[in-house]
Every structure is written in C-alpha cells, then in structure tokens.
C-alpha positions, -999 to +999 in steps of 0.1 A: -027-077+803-054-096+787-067-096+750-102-108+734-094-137+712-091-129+673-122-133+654-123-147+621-141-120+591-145-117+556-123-092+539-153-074+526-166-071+558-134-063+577-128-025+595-100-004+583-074-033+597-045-051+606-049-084+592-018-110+594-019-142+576-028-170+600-007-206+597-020-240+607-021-244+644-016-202+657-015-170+638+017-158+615+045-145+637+045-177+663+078-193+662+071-232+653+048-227+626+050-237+590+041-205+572+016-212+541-006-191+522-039-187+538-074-179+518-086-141+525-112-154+545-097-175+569-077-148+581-082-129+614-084-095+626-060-088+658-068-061+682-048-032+673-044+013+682-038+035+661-024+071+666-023+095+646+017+110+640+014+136+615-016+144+589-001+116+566+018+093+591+000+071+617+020+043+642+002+014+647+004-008+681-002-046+679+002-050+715+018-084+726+015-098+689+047-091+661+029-107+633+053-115+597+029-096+573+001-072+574-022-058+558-032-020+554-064-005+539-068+028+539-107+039+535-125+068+523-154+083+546-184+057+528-158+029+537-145+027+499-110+010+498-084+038+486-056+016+483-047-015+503-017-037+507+004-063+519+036-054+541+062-081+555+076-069+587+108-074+603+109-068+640+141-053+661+137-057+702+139-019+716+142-028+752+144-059+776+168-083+770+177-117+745+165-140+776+137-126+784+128-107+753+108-073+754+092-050+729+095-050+697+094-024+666+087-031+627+102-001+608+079+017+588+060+013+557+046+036+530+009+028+516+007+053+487-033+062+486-044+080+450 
C-alpha cells in the first residue's frame, strides 16, 4: 500500500486535520529522531479516515504512520475552529508480533467543543 507524500500547509489554511509535529530529518513518531518543537507552519498534514462511531465519537485511522502528538480541530459548517487541541499519543501493538511488529492503537482522547 502506497501513500502520497505529506504536504507542507499553513495552519490557517489547513482541513479539519491530523497534524503531528514533524522533527529534523522525518516526521514525529520515527524512531531515531531528536524530537524538538516545530513552528505551526512547518508542520505537515498526513493522509488520514475518519469514521464516524457515535453522534459525538469518531476513530481516526492514520494508516501506516503512529505519529507522538496530534492535533484535532473540530469546525463549524463556515470552517470556524470550535475548539482545537494538542494530544500526545501512546501507541499499544493490537496484533502481529514484537519482531515483526503490526498495528497499532492510541487510546482515545476527548476534544471538549463549546
């Protein structure tokens, strides 16, 4: 499976997203990297699904990626930001095994949205 490569955006020009900090030399989440903070607009926007769960709960799929931190924005229907956050992320593997690895959940996380 195959992905098109991230692309770099201004926040204020950013979709409702998913947007990890990225670190000199990859993106947050690659082992090997020094982690240090990262101005707004260098970061990138990763291809990501959503699915709806519930009328208030959503599960978001990042496909091969398991970035550190995210960001969530929730958006009214003019593209006004409701609420947004940042959200560290600690992964557990759900399948495969510790030589090969395999996928991965984050548990969740609660954006409150006035």
């Amino acid at each position: 499976m195959s992905a098109p490569a991230p692309t770099p955006v201004k926040p204020d020009t950013a979709p409702a997203s998913i947007l990890p900090p990225e670190t000199p030399g990859g993106t947050g989440g690659q082992s090997g990297n020094v982690q240090h903070p990262v101005p707004p607009t260098q970061r990138t926007i990763m291809p990501f699904s959503s699915t709806r769960v519930e009328s208030d709960r959503w599960r978001i799929d990042v496909g091969m990626s398991a970035p550190e931190q995210v960001t969530l924005r929730a958006l009214d229907a003019d593209g006004d930001v409701l609420a947004e956050e940042d959200f560290p992320l600690e992964w557990v593997r759900v399948g495969g095994s510790e030589q090969c690895g395999g996928p991965g959940e984050a548990g969740p996380v609660t954006l409150s949205v006035p």
